[in-house]
Backbone atoms as SQL, in Angstrom:
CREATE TABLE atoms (id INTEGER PRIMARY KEY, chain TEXT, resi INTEGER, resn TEXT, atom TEXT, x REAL, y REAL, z REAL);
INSERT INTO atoms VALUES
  (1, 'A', 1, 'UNK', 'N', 107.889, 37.235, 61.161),
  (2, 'A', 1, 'UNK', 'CA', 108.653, 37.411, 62.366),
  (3, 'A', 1, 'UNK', 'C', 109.531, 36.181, 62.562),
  (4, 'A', 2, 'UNK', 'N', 110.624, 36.311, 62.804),
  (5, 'A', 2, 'UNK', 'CA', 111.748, 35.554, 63.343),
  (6, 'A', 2, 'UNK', 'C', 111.071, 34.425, 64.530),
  (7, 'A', 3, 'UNK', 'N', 111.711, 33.374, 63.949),
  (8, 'A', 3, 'UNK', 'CA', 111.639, 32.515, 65.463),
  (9, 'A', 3, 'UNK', 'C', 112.170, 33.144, 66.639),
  (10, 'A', 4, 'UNK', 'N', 113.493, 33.380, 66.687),
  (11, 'A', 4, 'UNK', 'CA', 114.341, 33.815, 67.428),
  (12, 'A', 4, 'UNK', 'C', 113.445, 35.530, 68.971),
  (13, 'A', 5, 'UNK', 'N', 112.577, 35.404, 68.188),
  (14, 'A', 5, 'UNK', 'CA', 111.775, 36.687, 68.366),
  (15, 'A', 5, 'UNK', 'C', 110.497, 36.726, 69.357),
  (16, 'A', 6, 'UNK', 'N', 110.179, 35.364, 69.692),
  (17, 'A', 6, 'UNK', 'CA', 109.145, 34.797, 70.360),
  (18, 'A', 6, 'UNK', 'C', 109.595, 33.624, 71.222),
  (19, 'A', 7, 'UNK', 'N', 109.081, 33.344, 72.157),
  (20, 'A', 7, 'UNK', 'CA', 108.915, 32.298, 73.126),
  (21, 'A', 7, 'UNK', 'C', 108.452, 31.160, 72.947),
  (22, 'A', 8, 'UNK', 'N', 108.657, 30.147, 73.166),
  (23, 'A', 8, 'UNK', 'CA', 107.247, 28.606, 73.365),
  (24, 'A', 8, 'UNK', 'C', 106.202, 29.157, 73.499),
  (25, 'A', 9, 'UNK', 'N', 105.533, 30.409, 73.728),
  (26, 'A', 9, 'UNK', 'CA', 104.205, 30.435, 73.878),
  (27, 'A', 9, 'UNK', 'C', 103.576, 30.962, 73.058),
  (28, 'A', 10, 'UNK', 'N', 104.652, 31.993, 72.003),
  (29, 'A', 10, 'UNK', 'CA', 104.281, 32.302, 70.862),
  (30, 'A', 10, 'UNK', 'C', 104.068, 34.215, 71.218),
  (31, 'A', 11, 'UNK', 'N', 105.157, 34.398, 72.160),
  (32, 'A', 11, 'UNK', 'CA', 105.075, 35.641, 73.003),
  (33, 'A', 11, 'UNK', 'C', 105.846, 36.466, 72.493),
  (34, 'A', 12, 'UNK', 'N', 105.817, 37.392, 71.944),
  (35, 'A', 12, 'UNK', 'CA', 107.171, 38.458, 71.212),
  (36, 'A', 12, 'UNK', 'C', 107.999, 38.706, 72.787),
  (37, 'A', 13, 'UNK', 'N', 109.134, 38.642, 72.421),
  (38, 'A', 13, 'UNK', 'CA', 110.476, 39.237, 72.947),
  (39, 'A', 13, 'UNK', 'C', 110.181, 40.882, 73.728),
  (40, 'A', 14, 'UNK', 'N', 110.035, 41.319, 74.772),
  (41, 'A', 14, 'UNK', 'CA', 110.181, 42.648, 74.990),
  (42, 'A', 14, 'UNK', 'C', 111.228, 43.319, 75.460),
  (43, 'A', 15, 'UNK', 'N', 112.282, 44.545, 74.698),
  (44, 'A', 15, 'UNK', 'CA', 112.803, 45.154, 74.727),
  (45, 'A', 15, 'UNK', 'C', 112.796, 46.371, 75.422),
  (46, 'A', 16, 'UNK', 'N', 113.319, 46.358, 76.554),
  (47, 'A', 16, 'UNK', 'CA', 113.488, 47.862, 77.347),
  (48, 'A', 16, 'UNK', 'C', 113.958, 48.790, 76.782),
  (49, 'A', 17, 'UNK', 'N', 113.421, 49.504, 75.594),
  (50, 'A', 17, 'UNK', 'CA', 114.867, 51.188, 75.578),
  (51, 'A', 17, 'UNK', 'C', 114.804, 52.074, 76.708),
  (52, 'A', 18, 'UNK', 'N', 115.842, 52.568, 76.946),
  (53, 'A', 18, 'UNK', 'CA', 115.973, 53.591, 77.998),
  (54, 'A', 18, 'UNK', 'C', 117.413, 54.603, 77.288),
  (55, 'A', 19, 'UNK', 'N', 116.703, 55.828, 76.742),
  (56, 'A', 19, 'UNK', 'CA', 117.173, 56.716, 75.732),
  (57, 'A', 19, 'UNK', 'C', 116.812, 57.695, 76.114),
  (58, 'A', 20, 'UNK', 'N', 117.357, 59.414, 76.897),
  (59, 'A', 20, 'UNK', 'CA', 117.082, 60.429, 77.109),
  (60, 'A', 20, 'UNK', 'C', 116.579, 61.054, 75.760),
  (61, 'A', 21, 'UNK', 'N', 117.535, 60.974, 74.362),
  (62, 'A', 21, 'UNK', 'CA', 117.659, 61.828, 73.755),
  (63, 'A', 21, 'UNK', 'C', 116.604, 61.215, 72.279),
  (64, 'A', 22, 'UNK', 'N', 115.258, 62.284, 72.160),
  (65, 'A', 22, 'UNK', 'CA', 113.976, 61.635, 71.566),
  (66, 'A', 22, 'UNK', 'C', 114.219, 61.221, 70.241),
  (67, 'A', 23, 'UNK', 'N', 114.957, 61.590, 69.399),
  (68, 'A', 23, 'UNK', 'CA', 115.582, 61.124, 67.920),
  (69, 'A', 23, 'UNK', 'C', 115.762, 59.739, 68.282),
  (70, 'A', 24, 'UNK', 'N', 116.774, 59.786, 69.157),
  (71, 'A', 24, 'UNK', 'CA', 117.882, 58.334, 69.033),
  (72, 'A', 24, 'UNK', 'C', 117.176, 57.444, 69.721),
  (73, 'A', 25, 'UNK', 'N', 115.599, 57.572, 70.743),
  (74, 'A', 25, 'UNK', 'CA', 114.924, 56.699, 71.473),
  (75, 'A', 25, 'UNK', 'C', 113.802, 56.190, 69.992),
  (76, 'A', 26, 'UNK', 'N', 113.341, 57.372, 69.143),
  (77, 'A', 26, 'UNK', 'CA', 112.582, 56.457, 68.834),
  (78, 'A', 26, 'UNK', 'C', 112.835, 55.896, 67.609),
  (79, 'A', 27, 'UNK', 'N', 113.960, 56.221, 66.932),
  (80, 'A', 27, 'UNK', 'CA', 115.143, 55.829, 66.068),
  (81, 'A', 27, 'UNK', 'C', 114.987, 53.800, 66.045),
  (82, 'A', 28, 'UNK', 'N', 115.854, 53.703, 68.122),
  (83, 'A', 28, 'UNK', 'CA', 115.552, 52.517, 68.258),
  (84, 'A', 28, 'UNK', 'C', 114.373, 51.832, 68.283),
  (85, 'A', 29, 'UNK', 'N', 113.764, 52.371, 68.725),
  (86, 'A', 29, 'UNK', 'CA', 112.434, 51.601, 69.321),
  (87, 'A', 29, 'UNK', 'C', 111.515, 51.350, 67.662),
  (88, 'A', 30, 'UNK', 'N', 111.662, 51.994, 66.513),
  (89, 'A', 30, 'UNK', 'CA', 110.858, 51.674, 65.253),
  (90, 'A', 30, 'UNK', 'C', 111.881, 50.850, 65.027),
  (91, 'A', 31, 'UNK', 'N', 112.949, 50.559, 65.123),
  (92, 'A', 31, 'UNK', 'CA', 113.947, 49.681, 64.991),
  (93, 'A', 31, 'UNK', 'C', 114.099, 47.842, 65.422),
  (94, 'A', 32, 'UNK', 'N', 113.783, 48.510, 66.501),
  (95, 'A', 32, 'UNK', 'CA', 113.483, 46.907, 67.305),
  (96, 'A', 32, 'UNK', 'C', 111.868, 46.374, 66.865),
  (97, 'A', 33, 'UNK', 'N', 111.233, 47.628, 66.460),
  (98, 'A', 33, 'UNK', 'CA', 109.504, 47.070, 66.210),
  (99, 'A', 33, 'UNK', 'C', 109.849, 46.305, 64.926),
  (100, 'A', 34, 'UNK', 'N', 110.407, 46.902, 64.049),
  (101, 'A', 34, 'UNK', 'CA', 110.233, 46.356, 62.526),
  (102, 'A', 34, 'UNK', 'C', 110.968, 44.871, 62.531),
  (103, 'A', 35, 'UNK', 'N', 112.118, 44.835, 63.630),
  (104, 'A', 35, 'UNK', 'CA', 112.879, 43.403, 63.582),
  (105, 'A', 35, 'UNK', 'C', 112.112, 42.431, 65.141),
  (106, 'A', 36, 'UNK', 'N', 110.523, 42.629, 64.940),
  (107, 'A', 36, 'UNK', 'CA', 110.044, 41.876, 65.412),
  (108, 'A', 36, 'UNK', 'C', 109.752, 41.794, 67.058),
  (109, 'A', 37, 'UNK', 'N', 110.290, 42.962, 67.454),
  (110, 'A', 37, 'UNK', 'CA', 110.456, 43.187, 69.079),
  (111, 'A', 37, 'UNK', 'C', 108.864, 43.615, 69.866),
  (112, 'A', 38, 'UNK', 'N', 109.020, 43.639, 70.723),
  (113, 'A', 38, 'UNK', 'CA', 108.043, 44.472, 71.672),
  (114, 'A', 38, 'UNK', 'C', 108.720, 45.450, 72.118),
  (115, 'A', 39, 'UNK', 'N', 108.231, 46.871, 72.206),
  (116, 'A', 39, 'UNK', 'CA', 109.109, 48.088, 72.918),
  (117, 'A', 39, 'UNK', 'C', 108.281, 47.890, 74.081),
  (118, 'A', 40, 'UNK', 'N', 109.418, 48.035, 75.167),
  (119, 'A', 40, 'UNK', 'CA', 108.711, 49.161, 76.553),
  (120, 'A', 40, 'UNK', 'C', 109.604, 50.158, 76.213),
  (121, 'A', 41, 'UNK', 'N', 108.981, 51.143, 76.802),
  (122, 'A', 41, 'UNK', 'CA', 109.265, 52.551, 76.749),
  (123, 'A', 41, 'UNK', 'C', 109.457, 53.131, 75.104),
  (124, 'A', 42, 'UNK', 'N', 110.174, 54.148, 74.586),
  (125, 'A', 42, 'UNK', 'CA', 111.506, 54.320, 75.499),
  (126, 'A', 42, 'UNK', 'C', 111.023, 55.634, 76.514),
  (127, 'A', 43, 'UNK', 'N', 112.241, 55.586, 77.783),
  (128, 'A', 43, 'UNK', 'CA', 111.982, 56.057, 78.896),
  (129, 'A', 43, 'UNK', 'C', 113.033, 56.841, 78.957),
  (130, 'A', 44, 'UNK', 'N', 113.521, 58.158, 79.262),
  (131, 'A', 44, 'UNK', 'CA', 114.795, 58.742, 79.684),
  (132, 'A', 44, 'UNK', 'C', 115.063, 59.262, 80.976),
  (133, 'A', 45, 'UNK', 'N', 114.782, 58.780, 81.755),
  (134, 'A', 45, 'UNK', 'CA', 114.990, 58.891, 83.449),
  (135, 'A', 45, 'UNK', 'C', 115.899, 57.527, 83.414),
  (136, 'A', 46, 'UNK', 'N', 116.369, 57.758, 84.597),
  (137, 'A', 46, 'UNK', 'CA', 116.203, 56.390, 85.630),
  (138, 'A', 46, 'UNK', 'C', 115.397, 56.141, 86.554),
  (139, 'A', 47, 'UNK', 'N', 114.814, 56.749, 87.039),
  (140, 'A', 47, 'UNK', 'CA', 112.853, 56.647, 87.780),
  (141, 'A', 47, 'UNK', 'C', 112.413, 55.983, 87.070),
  (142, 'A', 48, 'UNK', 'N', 112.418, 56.570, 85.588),
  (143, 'A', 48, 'UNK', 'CA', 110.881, 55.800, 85.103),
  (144, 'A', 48, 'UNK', 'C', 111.341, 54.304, 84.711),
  (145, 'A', 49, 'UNK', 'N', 112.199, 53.926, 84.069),
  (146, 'A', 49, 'UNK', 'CA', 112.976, 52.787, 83.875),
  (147, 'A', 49, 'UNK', 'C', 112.695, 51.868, 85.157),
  (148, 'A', 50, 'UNK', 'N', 113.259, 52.239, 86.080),
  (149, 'A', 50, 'UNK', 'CA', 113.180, 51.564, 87.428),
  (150, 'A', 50, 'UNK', 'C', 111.642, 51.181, 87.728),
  (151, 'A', 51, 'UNK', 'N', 110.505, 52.437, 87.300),
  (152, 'A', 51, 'UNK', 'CA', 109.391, 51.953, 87.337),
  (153, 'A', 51, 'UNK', 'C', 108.637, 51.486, 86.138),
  (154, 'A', 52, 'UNK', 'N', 109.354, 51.146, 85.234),
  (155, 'A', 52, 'UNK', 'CA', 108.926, 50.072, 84.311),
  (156, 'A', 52, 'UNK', 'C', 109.411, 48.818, 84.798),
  (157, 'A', 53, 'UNK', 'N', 110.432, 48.834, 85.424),
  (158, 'A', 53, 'UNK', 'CA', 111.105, 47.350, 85.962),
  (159, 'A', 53, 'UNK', 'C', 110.009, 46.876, 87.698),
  (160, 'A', 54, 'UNK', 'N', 109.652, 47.615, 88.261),
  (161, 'A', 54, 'UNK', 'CA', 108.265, 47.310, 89.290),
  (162, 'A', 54, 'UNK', 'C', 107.582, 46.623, 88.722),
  (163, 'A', 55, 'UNK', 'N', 107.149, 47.187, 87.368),
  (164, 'A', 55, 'UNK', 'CA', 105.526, 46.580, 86.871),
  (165, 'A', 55, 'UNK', 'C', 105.660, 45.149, 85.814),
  (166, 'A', 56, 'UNK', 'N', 106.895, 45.413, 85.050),
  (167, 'A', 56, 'UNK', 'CA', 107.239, 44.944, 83.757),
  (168, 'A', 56, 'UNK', 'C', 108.621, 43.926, 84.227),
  (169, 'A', 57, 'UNK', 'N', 108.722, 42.656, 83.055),
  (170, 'A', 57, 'UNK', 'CA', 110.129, 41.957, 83.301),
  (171, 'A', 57, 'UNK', 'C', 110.337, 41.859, 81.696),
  (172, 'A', 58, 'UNK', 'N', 111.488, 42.911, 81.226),
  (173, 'A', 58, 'UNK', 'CA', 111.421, 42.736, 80.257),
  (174, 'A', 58, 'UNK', 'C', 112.804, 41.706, 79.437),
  (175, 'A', 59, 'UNK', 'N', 112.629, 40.805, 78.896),
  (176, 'A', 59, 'UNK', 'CA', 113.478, 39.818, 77.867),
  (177, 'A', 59, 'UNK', 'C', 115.005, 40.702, 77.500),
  (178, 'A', 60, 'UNK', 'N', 114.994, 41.941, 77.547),
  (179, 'A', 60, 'UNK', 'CA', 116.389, 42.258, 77.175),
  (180, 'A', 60, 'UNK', 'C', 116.176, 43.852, 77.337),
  (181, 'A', 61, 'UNK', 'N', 117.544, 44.438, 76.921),
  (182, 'A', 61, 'UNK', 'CA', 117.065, 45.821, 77.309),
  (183, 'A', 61, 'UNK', 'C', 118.189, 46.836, 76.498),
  (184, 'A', 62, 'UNK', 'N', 118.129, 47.925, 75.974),
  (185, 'A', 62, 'UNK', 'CA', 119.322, 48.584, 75.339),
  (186, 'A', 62, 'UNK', 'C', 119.038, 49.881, 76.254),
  (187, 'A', 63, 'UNK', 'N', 120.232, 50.207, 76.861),
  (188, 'A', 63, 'UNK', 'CA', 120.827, 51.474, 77.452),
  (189, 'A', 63, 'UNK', 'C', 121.792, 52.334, 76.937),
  (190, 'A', 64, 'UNK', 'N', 121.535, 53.822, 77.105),
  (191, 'A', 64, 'UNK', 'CA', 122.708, 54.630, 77.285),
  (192, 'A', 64, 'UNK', 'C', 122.729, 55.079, 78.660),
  (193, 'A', 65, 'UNK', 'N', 123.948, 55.190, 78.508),
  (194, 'A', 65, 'UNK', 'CA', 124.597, 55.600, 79.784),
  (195, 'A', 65, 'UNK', 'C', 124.522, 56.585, 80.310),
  (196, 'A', 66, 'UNK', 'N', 124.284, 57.578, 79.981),
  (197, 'A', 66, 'UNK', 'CA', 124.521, 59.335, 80.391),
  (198, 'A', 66, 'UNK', 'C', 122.960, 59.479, 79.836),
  (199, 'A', 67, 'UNK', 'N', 122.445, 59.636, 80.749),
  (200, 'A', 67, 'UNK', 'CA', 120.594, 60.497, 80.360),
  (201, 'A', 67, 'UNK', 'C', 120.594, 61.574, 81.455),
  (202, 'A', 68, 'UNK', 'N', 120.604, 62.684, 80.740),
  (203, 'A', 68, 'UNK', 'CA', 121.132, 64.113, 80.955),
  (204, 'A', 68, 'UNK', 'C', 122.287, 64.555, 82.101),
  (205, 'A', 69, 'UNK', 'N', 121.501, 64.401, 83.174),
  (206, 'A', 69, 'UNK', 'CA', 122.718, 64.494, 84.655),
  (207, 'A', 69, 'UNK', 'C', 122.525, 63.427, 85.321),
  (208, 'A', 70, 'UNK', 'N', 122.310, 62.241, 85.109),
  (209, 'A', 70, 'UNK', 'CA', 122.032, 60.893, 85.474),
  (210, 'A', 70, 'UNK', 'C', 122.953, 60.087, 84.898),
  (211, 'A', 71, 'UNK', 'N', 123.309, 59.403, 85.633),
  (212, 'A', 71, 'UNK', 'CA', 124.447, 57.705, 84.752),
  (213, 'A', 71, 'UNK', 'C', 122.839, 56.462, 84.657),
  (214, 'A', 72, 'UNK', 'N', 123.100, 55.201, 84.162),
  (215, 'A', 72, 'UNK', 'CA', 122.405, 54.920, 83.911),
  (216, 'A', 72, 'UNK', 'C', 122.871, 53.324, 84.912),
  (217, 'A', 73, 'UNK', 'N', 123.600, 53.674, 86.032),
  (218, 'A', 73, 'UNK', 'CA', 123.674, 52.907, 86.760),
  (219, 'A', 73, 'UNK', 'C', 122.963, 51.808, 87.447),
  (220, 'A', 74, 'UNK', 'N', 121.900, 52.598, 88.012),
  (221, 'A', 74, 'UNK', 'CA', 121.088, 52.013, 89.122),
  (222, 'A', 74, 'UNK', 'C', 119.998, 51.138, 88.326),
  (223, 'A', 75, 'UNK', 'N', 119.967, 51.299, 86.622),
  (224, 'A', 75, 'UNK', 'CA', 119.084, 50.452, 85.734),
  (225, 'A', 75, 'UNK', 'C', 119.559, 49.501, 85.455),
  (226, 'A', 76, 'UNK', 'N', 121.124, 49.645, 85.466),
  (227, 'A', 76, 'UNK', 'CA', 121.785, 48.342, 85.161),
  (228, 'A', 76, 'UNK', 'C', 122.322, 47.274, 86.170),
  (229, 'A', 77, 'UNK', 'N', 122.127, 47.990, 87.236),
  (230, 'A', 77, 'UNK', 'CA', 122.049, 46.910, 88.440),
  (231, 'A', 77, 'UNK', 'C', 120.756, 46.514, 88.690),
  (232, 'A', 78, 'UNK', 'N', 119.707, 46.947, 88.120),
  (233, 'A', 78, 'UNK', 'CA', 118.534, 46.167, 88.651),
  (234, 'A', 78, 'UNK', 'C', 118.068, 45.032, 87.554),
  (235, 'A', 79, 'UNK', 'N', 118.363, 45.394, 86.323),
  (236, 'A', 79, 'UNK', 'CA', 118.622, 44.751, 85.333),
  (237, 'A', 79, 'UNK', 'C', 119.224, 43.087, 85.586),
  (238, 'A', 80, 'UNK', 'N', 120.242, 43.260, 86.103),
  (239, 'A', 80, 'UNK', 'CA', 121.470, 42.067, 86.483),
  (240, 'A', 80, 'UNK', 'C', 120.672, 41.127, 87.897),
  (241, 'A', 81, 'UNK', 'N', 119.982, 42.167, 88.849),
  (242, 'A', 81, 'UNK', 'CA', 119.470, 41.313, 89.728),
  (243, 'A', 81, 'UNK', 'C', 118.188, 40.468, 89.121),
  (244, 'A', 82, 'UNK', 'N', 117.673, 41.087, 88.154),
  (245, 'A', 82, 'UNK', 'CA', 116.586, 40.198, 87.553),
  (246, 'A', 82, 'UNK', 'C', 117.040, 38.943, 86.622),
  (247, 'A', 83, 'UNK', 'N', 118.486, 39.360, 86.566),
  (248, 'A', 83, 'UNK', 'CA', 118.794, 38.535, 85.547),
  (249, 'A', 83, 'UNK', 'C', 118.559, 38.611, 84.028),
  (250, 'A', 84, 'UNK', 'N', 118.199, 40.003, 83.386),
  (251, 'A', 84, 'UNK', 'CA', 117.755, 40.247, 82.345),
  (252, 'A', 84, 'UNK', 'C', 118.851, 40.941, 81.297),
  (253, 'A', 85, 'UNK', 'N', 119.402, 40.639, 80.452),
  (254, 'A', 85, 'UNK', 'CA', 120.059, 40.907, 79.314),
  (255, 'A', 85, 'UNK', 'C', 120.290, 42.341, 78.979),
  (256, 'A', 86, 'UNK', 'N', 121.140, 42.459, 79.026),
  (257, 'A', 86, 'UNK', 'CA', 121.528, 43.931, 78.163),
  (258, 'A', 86, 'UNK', 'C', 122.543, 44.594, 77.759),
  (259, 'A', 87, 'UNK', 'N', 122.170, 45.205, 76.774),
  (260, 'A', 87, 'UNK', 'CA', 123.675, 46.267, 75.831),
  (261, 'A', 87, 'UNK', 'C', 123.109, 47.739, 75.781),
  (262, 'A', 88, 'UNK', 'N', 124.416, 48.105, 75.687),
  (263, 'A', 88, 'UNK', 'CA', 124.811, 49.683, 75.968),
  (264, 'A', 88, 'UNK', 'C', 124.452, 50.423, 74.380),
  (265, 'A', 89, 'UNK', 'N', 124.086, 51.186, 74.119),
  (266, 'A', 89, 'UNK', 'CA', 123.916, 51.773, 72.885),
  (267, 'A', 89, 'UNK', 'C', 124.727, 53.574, 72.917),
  (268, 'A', 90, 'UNK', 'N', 125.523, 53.883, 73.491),
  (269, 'A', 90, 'UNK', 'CA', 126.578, 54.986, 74.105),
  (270, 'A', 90, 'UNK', 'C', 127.515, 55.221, 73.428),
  (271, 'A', 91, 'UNK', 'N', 127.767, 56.667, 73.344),
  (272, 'A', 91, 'UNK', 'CA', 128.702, 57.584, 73.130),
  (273, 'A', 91, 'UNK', 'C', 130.146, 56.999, 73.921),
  (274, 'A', 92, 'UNK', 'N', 130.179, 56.735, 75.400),
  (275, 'A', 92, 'UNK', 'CA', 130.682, 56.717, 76.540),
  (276, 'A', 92, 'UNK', 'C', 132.100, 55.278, 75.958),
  (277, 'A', 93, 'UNK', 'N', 133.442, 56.131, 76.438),
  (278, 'A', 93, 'UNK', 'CA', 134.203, 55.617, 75.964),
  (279, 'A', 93, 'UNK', 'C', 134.457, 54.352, 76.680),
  (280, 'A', 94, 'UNK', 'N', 135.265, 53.553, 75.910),
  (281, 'A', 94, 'UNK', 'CA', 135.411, 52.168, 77.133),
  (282, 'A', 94, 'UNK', 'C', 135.671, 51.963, 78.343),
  (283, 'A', 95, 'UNK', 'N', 137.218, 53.268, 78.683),
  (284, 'A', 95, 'UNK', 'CA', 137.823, 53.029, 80.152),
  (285, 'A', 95, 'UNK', 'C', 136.515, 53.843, 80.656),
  (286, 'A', 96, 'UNK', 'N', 135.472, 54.599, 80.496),
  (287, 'A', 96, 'UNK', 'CA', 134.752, 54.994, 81.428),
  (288, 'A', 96, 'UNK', 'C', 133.889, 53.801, 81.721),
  (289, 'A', 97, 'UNK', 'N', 133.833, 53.433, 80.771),
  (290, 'A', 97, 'UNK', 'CA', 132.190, 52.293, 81.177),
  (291, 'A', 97, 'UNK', 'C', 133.308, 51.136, 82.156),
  (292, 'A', 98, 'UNK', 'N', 134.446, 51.301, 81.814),
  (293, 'A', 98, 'UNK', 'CA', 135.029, 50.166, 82.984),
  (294, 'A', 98, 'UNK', 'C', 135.290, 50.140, 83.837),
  (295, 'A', 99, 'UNK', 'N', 135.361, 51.510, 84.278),
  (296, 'A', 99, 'UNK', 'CA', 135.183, 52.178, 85.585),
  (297, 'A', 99, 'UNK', 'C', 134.036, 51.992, 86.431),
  (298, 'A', 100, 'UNK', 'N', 132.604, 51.747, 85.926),
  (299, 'A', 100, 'UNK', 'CA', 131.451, 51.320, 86.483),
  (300, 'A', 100, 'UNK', 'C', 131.605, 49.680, 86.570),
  (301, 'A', 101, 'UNK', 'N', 131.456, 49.186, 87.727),
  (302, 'A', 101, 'UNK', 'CA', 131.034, 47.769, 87.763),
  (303, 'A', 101, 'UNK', 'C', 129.899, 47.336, 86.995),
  (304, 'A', 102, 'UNK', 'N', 128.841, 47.856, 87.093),
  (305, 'A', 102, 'UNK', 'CA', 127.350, 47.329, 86.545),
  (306, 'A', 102, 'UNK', 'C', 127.489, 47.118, 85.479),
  (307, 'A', 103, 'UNK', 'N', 128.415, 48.419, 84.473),
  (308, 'A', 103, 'UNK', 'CA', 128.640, 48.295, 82.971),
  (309, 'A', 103, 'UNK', 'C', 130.168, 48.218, 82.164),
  (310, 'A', 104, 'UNK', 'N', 130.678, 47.595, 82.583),
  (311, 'A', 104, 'UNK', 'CA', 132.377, 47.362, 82.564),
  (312, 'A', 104, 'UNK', 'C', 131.903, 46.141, 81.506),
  (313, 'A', 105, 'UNK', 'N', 131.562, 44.608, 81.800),
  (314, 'A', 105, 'UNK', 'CA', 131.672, 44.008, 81.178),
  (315, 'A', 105, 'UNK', 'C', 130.417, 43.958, 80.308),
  (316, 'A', 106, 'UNK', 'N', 129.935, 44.843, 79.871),
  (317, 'A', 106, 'UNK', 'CA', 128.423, 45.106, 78.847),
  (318, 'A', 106, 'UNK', 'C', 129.027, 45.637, 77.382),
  (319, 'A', 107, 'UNK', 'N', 128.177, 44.593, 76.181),
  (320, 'A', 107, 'UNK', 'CA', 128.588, 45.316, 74.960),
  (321, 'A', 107, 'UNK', 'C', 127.707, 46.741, 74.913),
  (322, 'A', 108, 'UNK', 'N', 128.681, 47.261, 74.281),
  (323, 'A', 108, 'UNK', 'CA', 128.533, 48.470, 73.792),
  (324, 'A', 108, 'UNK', 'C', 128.176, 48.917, 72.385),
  (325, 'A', 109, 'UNK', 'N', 127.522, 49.105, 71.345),
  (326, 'A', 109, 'UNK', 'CA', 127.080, 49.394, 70.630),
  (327, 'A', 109, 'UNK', 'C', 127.376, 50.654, 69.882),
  (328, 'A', 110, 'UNK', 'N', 127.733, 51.268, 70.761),
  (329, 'A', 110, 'UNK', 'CA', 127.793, 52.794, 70.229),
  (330, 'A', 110, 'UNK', 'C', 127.017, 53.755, 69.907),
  (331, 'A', 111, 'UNK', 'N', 127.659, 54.668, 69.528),
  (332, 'A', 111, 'UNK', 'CA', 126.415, 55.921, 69.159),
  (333, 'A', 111, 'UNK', 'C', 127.339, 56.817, 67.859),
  (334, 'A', 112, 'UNK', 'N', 126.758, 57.001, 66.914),
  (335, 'A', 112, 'UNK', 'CA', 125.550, 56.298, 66.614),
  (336, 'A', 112, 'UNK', 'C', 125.513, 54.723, 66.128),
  (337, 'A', 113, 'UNK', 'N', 124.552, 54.020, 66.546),
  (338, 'A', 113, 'UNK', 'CA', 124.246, 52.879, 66.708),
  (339, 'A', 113, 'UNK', 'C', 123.657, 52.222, 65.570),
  (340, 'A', 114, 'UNK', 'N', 124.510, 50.980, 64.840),
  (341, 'A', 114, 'UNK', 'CA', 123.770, 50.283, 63.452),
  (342, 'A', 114, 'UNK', 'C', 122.779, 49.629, 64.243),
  (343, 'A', 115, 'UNK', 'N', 121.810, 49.988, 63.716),
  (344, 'A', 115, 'UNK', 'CA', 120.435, 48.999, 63.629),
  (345, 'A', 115, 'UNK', 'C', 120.344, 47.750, 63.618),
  (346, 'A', 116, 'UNK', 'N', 121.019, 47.236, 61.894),
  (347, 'A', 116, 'UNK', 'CA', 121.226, 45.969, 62.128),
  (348, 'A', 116, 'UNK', 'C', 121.329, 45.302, 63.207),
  (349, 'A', 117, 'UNK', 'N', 122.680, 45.771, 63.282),
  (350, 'A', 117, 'UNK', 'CA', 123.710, 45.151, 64.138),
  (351, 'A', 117, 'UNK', 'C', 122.954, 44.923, 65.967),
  (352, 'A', 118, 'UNK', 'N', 122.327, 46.365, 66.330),
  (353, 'A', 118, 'UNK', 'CA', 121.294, 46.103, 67.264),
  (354, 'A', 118, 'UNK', 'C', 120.098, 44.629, 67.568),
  (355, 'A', 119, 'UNK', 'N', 119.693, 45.157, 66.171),
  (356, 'A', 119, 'UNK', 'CA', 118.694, 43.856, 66.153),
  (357, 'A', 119, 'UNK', 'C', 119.002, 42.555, 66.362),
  (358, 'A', 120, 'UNK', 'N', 120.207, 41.747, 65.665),
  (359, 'A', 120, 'UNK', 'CA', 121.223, 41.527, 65.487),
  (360, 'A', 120, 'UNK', 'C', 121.464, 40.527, 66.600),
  (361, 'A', 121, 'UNK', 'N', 122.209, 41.176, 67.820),
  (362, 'A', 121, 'UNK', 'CA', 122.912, 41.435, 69.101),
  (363, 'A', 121, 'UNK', 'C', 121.645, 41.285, 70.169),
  (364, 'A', 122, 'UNK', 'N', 120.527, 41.951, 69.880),
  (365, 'A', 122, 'UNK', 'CA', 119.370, 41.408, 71.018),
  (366, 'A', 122, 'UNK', 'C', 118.833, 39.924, 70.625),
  (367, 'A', 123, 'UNK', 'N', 118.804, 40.045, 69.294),
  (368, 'A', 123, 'UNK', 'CA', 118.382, 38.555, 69.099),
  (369, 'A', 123, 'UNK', 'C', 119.251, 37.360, 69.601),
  (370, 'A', 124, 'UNK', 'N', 120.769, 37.362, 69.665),
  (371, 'A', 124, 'UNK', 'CA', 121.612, 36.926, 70.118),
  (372, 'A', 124, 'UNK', 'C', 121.200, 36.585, 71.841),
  (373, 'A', 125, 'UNK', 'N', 120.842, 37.584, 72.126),
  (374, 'A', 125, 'UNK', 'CA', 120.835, 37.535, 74.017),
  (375, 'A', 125, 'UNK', 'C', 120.647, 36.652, 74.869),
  (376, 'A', 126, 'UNK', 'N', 121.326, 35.856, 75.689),
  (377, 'A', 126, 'UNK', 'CA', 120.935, 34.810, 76.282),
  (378, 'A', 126, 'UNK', 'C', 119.462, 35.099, 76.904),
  (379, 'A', 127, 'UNK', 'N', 118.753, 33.942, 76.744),
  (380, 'A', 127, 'UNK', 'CA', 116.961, 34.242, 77.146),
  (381, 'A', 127, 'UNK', 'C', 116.911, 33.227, 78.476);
């Protein structure tokens, strides 16, 4: 495991996915496990997200935007009040995401989404 991947205390990194669609959630989430991560979830609400963020403070977090008839708004403002890191992993074209305040200035990743490059980009994340 990566330095980059653990804490001073010797704590793995935990990663929020929040992914409606079950391919592409657990796609990421064996993704982030193998490059050393901790998964929470993945979760495809914004309820449950929100109530992983009650119980849990997680080190960084990858979102899509659109989970079914839901935006993925209200995760990414609670996200920002904690102060916790995150990128977009979305279909969702740029001028839309710039249209949202919460996710205007958030990288985007895309869909479909390199792995690498995921792993990559969270490891990067300001901690």
């Amino acid at each position: 495991m990566a330095k980059h991947e653990q804490d001073e205390a010797g704590r793995r990194f935990r990663v929020l996915v929040v992914e409606d669609e079950p391919f592409v959630a657990m796609e990421l989430k064996a993704a982030l496990a193998t490059g050393g991560f901790d998964v929470l979830g993945p979760v495809g609400s914004v309820a449950d997200a929100l109530g992983i963020l009650e119980d849990e403070r997680p080190d960084a977090a990858v979102l899509d935007v659109r989970l079914g008839s839901e935006r993925v708004t209200p995760v990414a403002v609670a996200l920002k009040a904690l102060g916790v890191p995150f990128v977009l992993a979305s279909a969702s074209s740029a001028s839309e995401l710039a249209a949202d305040d919460a996710l205007a200035d958030v990288q985007n990743l895309g869909k479909p989404t390199n792995l690498k490059q995921l792993i990559d980009v969270i490891a990067a994340l300001p901690r």
